[in-house]
N, C-alpha and C positions, 0 to 999 in steps of 0.2 A: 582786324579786331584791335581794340585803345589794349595796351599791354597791362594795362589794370583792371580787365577784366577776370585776369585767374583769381583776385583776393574779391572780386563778388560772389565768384562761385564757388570759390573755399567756404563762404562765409554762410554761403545755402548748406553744403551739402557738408561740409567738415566742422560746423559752429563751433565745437568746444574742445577740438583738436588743435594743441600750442601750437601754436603760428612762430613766435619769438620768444627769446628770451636774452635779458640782459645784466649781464654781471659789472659788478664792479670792486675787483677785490681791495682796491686801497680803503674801500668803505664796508664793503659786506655786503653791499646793497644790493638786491635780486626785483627784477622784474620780469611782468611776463604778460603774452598778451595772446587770447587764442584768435583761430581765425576770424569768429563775429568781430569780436572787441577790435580786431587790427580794421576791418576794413568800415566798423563804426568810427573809428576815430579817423580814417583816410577820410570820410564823408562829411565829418566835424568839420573838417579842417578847408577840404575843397569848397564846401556850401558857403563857409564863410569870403574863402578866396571869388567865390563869384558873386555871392548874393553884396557884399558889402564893400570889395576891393574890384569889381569889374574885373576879375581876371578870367580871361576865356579860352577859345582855340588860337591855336597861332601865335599866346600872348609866351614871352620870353619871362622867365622867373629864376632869379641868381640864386644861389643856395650854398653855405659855409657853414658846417658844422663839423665838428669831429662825430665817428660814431654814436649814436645811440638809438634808441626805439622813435625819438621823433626825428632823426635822420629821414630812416624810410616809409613814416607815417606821410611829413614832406613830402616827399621826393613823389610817392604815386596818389598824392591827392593833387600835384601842379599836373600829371600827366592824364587822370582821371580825369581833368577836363578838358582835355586834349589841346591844354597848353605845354608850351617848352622850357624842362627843365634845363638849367646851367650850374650845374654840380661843378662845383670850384675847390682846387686841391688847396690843403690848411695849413701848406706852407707859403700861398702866394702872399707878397706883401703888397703895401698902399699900389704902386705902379702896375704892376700885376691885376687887381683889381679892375683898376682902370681902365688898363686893355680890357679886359672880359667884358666890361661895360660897354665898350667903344664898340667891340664887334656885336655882342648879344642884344644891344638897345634894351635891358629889360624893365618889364613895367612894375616888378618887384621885386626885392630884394630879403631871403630869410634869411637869419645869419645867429651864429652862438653867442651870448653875450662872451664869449672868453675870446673872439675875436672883436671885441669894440673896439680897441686900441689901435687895430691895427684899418677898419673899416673907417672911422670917424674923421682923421686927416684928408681922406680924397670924398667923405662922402658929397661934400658939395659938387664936384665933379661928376658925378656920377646921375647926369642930368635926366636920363629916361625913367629912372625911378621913382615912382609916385609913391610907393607903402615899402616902409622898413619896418620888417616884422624879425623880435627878438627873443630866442630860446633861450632861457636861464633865470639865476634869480636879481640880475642886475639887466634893467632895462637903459638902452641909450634914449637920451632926451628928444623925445616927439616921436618914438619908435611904437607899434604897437608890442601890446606882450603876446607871446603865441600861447601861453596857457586862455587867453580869452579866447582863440580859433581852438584852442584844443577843449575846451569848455561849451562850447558853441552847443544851441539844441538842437540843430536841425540833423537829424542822422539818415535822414531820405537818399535813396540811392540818386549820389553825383555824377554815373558815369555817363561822357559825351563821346558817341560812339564816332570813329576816324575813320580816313582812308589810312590804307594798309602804308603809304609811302607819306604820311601825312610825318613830319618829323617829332621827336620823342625827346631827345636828348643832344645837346651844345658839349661836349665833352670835351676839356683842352688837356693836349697830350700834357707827359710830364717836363719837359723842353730840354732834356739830356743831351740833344742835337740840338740844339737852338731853339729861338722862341716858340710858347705855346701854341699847338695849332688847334684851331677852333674845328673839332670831327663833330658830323654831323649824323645821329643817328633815326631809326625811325623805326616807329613802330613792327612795320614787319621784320628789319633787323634784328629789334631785339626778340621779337617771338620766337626767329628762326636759330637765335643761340640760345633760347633756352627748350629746342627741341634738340640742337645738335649736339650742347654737352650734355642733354639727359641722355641723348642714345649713345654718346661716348661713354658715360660715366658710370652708365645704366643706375642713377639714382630712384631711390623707391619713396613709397611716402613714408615711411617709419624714419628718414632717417633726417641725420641734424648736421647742419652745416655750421661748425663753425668759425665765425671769421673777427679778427680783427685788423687787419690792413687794410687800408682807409677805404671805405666804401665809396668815394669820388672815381676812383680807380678802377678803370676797368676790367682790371682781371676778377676784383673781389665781388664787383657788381652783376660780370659777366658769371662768374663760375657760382654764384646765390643761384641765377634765374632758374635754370632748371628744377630748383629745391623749391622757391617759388611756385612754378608753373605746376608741380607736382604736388603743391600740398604738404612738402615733411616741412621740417624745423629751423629754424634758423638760431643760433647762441651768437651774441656777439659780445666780446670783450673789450672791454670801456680802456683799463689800461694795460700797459706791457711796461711794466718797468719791471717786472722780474718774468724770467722764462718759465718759473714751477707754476705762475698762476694761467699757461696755456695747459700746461700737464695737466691742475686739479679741473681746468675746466671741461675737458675732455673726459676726465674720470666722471665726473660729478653729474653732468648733463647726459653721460652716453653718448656722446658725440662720435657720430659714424666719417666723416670727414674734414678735410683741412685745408688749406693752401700755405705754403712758407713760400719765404723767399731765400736768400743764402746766409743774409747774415742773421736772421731768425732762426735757420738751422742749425747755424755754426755756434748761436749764442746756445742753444740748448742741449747740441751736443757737448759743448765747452761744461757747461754746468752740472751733467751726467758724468764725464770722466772726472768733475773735481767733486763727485760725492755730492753737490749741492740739489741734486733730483736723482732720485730712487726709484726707478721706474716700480719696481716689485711692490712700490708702499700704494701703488695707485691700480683699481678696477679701471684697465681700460681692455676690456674683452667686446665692447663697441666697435671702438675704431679701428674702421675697416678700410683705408685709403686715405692718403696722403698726396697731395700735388705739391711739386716744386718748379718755379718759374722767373718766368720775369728778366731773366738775365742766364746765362751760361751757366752751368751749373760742374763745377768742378768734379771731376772724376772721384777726387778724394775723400769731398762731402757725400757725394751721393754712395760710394762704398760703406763709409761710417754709418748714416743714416739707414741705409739697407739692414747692416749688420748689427744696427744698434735698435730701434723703433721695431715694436710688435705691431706695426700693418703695414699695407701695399704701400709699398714707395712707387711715384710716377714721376715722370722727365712732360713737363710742358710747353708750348711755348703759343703765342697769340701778340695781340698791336692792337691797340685802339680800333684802329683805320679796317681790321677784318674783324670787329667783333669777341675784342679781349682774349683773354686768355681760353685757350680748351682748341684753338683751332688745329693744332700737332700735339702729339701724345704718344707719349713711348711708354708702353705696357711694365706693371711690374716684372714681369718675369722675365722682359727683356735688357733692363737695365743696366744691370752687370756685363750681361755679354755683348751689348753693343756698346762701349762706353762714350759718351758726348754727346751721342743722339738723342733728338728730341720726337724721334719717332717717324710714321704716317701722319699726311690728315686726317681728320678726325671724321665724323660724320655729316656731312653737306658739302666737303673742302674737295677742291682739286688744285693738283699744283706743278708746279715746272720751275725749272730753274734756268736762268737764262745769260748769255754775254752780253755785253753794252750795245752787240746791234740788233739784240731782241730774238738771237738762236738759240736752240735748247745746249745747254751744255751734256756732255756724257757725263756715266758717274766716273765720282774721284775728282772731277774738274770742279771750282769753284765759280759761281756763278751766282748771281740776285733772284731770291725768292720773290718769285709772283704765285699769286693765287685768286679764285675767286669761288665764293659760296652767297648765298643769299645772306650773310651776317653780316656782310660787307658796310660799309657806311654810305651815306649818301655823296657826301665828298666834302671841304673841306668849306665851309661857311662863309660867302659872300667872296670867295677868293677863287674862280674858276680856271686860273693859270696854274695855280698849287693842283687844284683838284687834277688837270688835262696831264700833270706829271706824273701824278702816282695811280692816277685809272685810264687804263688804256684801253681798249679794246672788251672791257667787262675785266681785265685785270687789273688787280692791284699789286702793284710793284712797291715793296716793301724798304728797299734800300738795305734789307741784311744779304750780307753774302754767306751762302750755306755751300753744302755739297751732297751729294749721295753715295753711298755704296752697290754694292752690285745687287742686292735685295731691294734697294728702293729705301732704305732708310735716310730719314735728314739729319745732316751735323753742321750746328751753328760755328762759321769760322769768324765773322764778324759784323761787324756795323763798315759799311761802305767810307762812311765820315771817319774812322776812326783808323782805316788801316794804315799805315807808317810805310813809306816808298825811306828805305836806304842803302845808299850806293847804289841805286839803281835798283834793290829786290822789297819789293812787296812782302811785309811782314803782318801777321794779322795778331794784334796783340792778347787775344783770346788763349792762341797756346802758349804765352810766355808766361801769364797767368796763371794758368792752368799747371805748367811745370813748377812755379815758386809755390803755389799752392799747397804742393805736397813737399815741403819741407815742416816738419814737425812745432815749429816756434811761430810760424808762419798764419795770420787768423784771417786775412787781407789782402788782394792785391790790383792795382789797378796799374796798364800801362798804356803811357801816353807818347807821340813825338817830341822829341824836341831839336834845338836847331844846330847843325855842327859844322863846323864851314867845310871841312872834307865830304862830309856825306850826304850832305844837305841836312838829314834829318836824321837821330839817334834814336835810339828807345830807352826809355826815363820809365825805371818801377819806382810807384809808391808803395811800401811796404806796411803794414801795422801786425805787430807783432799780439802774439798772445801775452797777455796780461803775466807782469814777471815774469817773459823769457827777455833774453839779452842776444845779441846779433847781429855781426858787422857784416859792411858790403861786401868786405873780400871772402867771410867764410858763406853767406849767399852767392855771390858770384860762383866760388869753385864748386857748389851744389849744383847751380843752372846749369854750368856746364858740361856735365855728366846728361843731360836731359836735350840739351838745345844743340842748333849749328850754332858755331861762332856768329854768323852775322847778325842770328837773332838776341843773340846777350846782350841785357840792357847796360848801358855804356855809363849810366847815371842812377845811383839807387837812393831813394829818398826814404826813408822809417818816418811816416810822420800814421794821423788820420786817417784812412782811405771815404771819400766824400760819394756817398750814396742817398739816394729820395726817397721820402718813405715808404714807397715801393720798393726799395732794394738796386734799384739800379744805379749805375754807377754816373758821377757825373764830372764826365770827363772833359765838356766845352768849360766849365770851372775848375775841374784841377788843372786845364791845360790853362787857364788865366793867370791863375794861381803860381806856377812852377817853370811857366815860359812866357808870361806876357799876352798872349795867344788865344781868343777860342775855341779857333776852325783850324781842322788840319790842314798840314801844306799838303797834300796830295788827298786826290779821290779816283774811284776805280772811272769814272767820266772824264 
């Protein structure tokens, strides 16, 4: 089934039940669109893409916009014709670009006018693209304007019915480990996670998802579909530059759901201890569930967050490459008492944890998550040797090393690329992290290797401090060490930034550029 068949049959059977809605508090500006309207204007826009631009099945279509309603009006009118979207993250620059070009060959390209600056320098380069079509009120020269496809009369049902393996989605990871990889998704992929986190997340159709992290990204993509597939709401918010406008949005929309990431959490926990959010001033008797993901979620954060937020707090975790985020999930009521886990899989998931010559580990021992569920990707775009590494046998081999306890629960210890060999012991910089974490002035922390000629390789914290506290390395240090072994104290502590994607993850092949010269660690668990 084309995955854009749920908003033809929203549009039958739910017409005038909100479909989206969109806010923009630097402006005030509220839009909204019910199901007819959303999937009249998907067919606006496709009819045009085929009747006037030749764009069809099979055909490749690049896409850069920041959030809004013509994000995913786009997005399921390229796949409505069972052509192939290539949703492109909005902080790739000119080079960046080019690559996506390189591997995707697309035959067009939509784009925000608030990226022309940055599209315009390579667009001569970008030689498969026949139609540059431009969202906004500045159009680039000899681009079309997309208000003329969003204007368009033809509202005839667009949809070009697929094979279930026929591909959907070009999605390039965030490159936190290195460059972008080109995951390949498809259609019955995505139908099967937006069955597996509705029966995780048991979403109903009254209720409203709302998101603002960048819809490119597949956690925020992933964790819509079920809401989607289901017919409730979607809110999405245009900016974040202040934390109280997720709070009013929540209040205001009845927003039954969410997703953070850590420093989203931490900035709006941050903003409730210093009086700048009230929770009491806001109706949020809606929100009923919280997800937090994307990276390791400090024991510290999630105790505040539990003990601070009036609804379900969840521990998540997902990859591109298995169908975004919702694939592990550690229950509210589990949270506290298991701390650091990320749960069971989810519903469609099975999983094992393995050594480097592909044996289960026992729990307690740490070993590389594999998994496989039909959400899986098709494998890794025109690159069959990338793909033969990470899908084995129907598995997909993740490159995080986790562990289990004696109940079966998973705890992230780290990224395979990232752990630190010194002196000879294997350090996973997650729990040195996680120990600075909870020091009180502490808002940030990321650790990397660096090089020592006794030990080969040290551990070097970046630190960032909460806004007006103050704090040296030696009265951090003698706090680690109340918490850590000696061999895992970082030898080098740096207060700068702490460098994360707009996803929240951290990105340590550029802090390790940054702070050692270096992108790739000197050791891996291979």
């Amino acid at each position: 089934m084309n995955y854009a068949n749920y908003a033809c049959l929203h549009a039958r059977n739910l017409p005038n039940k909100t479909c989206l809605i969109e806010r923009t508090p630097a402006t005030g500006v509220r839009r909204t669109l019910t199901w007819k309207e959303f999937n009249q204007a998907i067919n606006r826009v496709a009819n045009y893409l085929s009747q006037k631009l030749q764009i069809g099945r099979g055909d490749y279509v690049m896409h850069l916009q920041n959030n809004s309603l013509e994000w995913l009006i786009s997005y399921y009118a390229i796949i409505k014709l069972g052509a192939v979207v290539v949703p492109l993250n909005f902080r790739f620059v000119g080079s960046d670009i080019k690559f996506a070009a390189e591997v995707a060959q697309p035959k067009a390209f939509i784009l925000g006018s608030e990226f022309l600056s940055v599209v315009e320098p390579v667009r001569s380069e970008l030689q498969t693209v026949k139609s540059f079509i431009c969202v906004g009120d500045k159009i680039g020269e000899g681009m079309l304007d997309y208000r003329e496809l969003a204007a368009y009369a033809d509202t005839t049902e667009a949809i070009v019915e697929v094979e279930s393996a026929a591909a959907l989605a070009m999605m390039f990871t965030s490159g936190t480990t290195g460059k972008p990889k080109p995951v390949l998704h498809t259609h019955f992929s995505l139908n099967n996670t937006a069955i597996g986190n509705g029966m995780s997340y048991f979403v109903e159709k009254n209720d409203n998802y709302l998101f603002f992290l960048p819809l490119y990204h597949s956690g925020t993509m992933f964790l819509w579909a079920p809401f989607y597939a289901t017919g409730a709401t979607g809110t999405i918010l245009r900016d974040l530059k202040d934390p109280k406008w997720i709070i009013e949005a929540l209040a205001e929309e009845k927003a039954t759901d969410v997703l953070f990431v850590v420093p989203i959490a931490v900035g709006i926990l941050n903003a409730i201890d210093r009086g700048e959010i009230k929770l009491a001033d806001y109706d949020l008797s809606a929100w009923r569930y919280m997800e937090i993901g994307a990276q390791p979620v400090p024991f510290d954060v999630m105790k505040r967050l539990v003990e601070t937020l009036p609804c379900a707090v969840s521990n998540i975790y997902g990859i591109t490459e298995g169908g975004g985020g919702g694939t592990f999930n550690l229950y509210p009521d589990e949270v506290l008492a298991r701390p650091g886990s990320i749960g069971k899989p989810t519903f469609g998931v099975e999983a094992r944890l393995v050594d480097f010559a592909g044996n289960e580990v026992p729990p307690e021992e740490v070993g590389e998550l594999i998994f496989r569920t039909p959400r899986m990707m098709q494998g890794y775009f025109g690159n069959p040797e990338m793909t033969a590494e990470s899908l084995k046998d129907g598995w997909l081999y993740t490159g995080d090393l986790l562990k289990t306890d004696a109940d079966g629960y998973y705890y992230i210890v780290d990224r395979k690329k990232d752990m630190i060999t010194s002196g000879g012991e294997n350090i996973f910089p997650v729990e040195i992290e996680d120990a600075l974490m909870e020091h009180p002035d502490v808002d940030d922390v990321a650790c990397i290797g660096t090089p020592d000629e006794r030990l080969v390789e040290a551990v070097m914290a970046i630190v960032q401090l909460k806004e007006g506290r103050a704090l040296t390395a030696e009265e951090l240090l003698a706090f680690a060490k109340t918490r850590l072994a000696t061999y895992k104290l970082p030898r080098v502590i740096k207060f700068d930034q702490v460098m994360r994607n707009p996803t929240g993850k951290l990105m340590k092949p550029q802090m390790r550029e940054k702070y050692t010269g270096r992108k790739e660690a000197f050791q891996s668990l291979v």
